[in-house]
KEKEDO-625102 format. One line per 10 residues: their letters; for each residue x, y, z of C-alpha. Coordinates in nm, 2 decimals, m for minus. Layout:
BEGIN
a	X/Y/Z | ...
END
This chain:
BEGIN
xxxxxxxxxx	8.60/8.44/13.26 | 8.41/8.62/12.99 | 8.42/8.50/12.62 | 8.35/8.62/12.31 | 8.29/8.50/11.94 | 8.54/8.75/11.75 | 8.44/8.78/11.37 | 8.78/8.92/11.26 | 8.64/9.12/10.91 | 8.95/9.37/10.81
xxxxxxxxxx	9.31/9.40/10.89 | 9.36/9.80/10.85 | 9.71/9.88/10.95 | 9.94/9.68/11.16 | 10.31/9.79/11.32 | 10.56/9.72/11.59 | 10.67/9.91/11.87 | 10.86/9.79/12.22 | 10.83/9.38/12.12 | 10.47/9.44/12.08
xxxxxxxxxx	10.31/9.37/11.74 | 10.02/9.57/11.69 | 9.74/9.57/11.44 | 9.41/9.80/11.40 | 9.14/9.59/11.25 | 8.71/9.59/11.17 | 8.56/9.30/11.37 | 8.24/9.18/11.51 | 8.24/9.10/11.90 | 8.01/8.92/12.04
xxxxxxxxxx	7.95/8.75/12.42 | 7.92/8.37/12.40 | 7.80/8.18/12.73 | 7.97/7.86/12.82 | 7.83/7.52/12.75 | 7.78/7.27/12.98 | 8.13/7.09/12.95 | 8.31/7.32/12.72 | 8.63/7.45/12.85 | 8.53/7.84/12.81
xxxxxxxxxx	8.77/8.02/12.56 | 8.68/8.31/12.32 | 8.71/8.22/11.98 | 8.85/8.41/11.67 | 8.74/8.33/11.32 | 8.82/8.53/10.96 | 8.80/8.45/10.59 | 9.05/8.26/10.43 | 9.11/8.54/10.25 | 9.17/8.74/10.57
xxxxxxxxxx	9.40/8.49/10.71 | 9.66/8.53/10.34 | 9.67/8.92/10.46 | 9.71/8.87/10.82 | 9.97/8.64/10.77 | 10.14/8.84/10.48 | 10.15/9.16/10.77 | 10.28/8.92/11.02 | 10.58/8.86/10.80 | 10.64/9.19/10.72
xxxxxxxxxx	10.66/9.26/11.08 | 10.86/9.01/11.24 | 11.09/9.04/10.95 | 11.12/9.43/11.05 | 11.18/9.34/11.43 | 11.50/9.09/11.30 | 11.62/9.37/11.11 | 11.68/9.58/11.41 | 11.78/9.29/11.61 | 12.17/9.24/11.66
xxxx	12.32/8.94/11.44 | 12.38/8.77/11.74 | 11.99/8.76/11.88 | 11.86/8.65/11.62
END
């Protein structure tokens, strides 16, 4: 499996279409080799900053996919 050190700078737009949520963003992408007796996973890191916008968007969307959900879905 390859990983990757994702530097997650700018969250541009973000939107929702066919229960996917998607977002356009700026980030830095780099390939990271395994370590000895690490499990191999690619990690994602951002500003705290970055994470108060993300999270913001996130609501924004989920809160628009309830909206078109039926009362009784949700």
């Amino acid at each position: 499996m390859k990983t990757f050190q994702i530097e997650l700078q700018k969250v541009k737009a973000m939107g929702n279409r066919n229960g996917l949520i998607e977002a356009r963003i700026d980030a830095l992408v780099l390939p990271i080799t395994a370590r000895g007796d690490d499990n191999p996973s690619t990690t994602l890191s951002f500003s705290e900053e970055t994470a108060r916008v993300l999270m913001l968007l996130l609501k924004q969307q989920l809160s628009e996919v309830d909206g078109r959900k039926a009362r009784s879905q949700r």
